[in-house]
N, C-alpha and C positions, 0 to 999 in steps of 0.2 A: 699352348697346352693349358693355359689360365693356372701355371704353379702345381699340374696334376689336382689343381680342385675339380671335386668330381659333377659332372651334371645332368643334365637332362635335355631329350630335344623332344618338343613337343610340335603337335597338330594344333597351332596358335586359329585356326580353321573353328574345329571344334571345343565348342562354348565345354562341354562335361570333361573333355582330355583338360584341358586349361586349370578347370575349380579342381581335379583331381591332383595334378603335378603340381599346386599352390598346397593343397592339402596335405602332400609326402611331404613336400619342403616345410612348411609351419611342422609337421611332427618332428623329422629328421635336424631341424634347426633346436626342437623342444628338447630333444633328447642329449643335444651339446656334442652334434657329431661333425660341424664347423658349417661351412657355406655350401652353395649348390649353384652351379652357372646353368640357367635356362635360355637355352635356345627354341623359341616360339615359332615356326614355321608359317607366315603367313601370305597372301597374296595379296597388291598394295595394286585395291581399281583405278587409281589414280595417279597420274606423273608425279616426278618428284616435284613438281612446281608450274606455278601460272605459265610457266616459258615451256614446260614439258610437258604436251597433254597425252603423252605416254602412250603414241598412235605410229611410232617411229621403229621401233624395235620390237612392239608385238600386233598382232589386229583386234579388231575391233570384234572381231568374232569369239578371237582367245578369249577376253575381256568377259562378254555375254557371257560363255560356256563355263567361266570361273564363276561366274555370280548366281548361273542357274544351277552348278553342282556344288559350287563350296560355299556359300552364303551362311556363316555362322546363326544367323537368326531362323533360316529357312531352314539349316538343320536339326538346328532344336527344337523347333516347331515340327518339324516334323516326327522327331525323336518319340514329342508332349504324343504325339496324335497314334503313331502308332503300338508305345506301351500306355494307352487309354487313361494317362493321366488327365488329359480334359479333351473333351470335344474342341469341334472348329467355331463352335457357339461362343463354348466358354472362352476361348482364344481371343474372339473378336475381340466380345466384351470387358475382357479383361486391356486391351490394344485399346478399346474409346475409354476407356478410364482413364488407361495413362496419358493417349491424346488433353483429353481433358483437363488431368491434371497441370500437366506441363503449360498448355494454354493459360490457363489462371495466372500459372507461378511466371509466365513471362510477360502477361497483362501488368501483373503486381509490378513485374520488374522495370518495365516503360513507364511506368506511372511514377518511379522514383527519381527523384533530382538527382544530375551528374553527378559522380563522387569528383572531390578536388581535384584538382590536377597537379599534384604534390607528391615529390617521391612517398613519403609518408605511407598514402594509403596502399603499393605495393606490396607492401609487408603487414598488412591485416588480414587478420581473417584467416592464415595459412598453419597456425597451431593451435593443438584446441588448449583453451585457456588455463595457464598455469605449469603448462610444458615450453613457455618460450624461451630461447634463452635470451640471454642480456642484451647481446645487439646482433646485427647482420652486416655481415663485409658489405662493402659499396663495390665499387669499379673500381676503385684503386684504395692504396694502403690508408691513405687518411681518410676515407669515407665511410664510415661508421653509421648505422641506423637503432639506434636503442630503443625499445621499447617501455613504452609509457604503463607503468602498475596501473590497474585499475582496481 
């Protein structure tokens, strides 16, 4: 019963059910009314692993039918299309821009030297700066990762 905390189960399917039940939760959290356990309802197209290609226990039709009915992207795009927020124009076009963009940014990224191969670099990058705290447990009790003031 997660301590009678109280929660929510959502349609983890639907992209606007999701931004909305993040939404009650950031107000209901603002207001000092305690925590909220969300349960996200979603469909997983794939096995649980390289050994599982998750063709065992359901078919390959199931599989299809889930992705032509509950496609989160498909649904919001179709959501966009039919309260005429944008045309199938503006859709594309908006789809080769972010093509586009991501291309660049992953050009940029190949073009960059290996980072080290040093526990080190695990622990960059992952608080925005000035929120870190003093160190990071390791794997065990005397493994300590401190981070360097900049």
């Amino acid at each position: 019963r997660g301590q009678y905390i109280p929660g929510l189960k959502i349609n983890g399917m639907d992209v606007l059910a999701c931004k909305q039940a993040v939404a009650f939760g950031k107000q209901w959290a603002a207001e000092g009314k305690g925590p909220l356990v969300y349960e996200f309802v979603t469909y997983r197209y794939g096995g649980h692993s390289m050994s599982d290609p998750g063709t065992t226990y359901r078919t390959r039709e199931e599989i299809q039918r889930m992705r032509s009915t509950q496609d989160p992207i498909a649904g919001l795009k179709q959501k966009i299309l039919d309260w005429e927020v944008a045309t199938e124009s503006e859709l594309k076009s908006i789809d080769k821009q972010a093509r586009e963009n991501v291309d660049a940014e992953v050009k940029e990224a190949e073009a960059m030297p290996a980072p080290d191969a040093t526990p080190k670099i695990l622990f960059e990058d992952i608080y925005v700066r000035g929120s870190e705290p003093e160190y990071l447990r390791g794997r065990i009790p005397e493994e300590n990762f401190y981070y360097e003031k900049n």
